[in-house]
C-alpha positions as CSV (number, residue, x, y, z in Angstrom):
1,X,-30.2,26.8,-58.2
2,X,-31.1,29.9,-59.5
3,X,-32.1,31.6,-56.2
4,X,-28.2,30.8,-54.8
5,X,-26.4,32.1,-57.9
6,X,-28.4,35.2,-57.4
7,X,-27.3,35.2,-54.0
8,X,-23.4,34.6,-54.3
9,X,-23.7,37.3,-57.0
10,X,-25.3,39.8,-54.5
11,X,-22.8,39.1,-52.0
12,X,-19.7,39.1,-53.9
13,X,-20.8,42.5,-55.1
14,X,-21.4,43.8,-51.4
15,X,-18.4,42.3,-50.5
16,X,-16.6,44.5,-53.8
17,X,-18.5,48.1,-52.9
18,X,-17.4,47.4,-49.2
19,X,-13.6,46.5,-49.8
20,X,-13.6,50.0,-52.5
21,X,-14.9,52.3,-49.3
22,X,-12.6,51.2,-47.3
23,X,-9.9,51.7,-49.6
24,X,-10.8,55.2,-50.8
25,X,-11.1,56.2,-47.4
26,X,-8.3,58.3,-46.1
27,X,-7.4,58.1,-42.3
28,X,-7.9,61.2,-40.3
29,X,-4.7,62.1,-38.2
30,X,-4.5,64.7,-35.7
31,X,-2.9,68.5,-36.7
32,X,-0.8,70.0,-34.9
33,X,-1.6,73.4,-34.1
34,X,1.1,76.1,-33.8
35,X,0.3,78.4,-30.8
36,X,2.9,80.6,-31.2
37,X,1.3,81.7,-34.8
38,X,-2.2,82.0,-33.0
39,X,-1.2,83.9,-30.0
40,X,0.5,86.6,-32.2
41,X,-2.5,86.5,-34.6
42,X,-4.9,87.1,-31.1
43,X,-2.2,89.9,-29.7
44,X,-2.6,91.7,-33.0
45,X,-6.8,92.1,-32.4
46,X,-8.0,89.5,-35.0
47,X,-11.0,88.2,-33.8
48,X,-11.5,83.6,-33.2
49,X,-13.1,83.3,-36.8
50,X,-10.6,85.1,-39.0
51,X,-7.2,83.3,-37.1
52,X,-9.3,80.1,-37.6
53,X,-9.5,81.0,-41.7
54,X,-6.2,82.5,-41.7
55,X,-4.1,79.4,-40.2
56,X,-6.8,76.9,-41.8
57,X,-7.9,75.4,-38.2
58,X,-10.8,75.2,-36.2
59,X,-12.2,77.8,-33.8
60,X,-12.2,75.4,-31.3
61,X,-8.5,74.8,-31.3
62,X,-8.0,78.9,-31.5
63,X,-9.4,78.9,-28.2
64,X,-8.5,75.8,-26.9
65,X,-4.7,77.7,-27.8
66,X,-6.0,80.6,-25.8
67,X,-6.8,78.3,-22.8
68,X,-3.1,77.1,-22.8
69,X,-1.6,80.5,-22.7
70,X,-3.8,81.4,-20.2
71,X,-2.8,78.3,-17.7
72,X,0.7,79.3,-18.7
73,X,0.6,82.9,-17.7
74,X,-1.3,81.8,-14.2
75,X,1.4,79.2,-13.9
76,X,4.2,81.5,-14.6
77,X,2.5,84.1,-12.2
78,X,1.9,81.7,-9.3
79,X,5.8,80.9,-9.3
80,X,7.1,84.0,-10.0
81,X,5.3,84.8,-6.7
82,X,6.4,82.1,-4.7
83,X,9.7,82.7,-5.7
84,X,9.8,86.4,-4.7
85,X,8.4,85.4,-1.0
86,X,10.8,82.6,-0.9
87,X,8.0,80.4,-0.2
88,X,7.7,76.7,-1.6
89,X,4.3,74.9,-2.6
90,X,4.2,72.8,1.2
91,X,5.0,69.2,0.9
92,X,2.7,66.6,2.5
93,X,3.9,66.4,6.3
94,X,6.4,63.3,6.9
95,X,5.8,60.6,9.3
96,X,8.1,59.7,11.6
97,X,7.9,55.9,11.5
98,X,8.1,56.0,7.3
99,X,11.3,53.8,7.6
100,X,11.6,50.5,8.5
101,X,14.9,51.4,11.1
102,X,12.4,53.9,13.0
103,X,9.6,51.7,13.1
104,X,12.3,48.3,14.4
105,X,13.4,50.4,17.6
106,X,11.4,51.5,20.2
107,X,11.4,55.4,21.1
108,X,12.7,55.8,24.7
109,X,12.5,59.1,26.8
């Protein structure tokens, strides 16, 4: 009798220490990082470590920021080139019997 007091005691306290952990603990949400700030922080010569201080982030998200502004420029490059040749990206090539009226009749020659 003894021995299962002990044990609803030990329990209810596990159960107690769990339910205060859980409650104390804060969730951990996602920051949103302001490129804009970064990039002018990287265009002025600041080097990954003091931008990451500066704008309290990590300096894996200064150059994960750098990343996007260089897919940006390429991006902006690529079409800014296409655009002067007056060339288009080239579509996959159309097949002739894609619609159901061209595939019903028969071609004649």
């Amino acid at each position: 009798m003894l021995m299962k007091k002990f044990a609803l005691v030990a329990a209810s306290a596990m159960l107690v220490t769990i339910v205060a952990f859980v409650a104390s603990a804060r969730p951990a949400y996602a920051n949103k990082v302001d490129c804009d700030a970064v990039m002018n922080e990287v265009n002025s010569g600041k080097h990954n470590k003091d931008i990451a201080a500066d704008l309290k982030i990590s300096t894996s998200s200064v150059s994960r920021c750098k990343r996007k502004a260089k897919l940006a420029a390429k991006a902006v490059t690529k079409s800014s080139v296409q655009a002067k040749s007056g060339r288009e990206v080239p579509a996959a090539p159309a097949k002739a019997a894609s619609s159901p009226a061209a595939a019903a009749s028969p071609a004649t020659k």
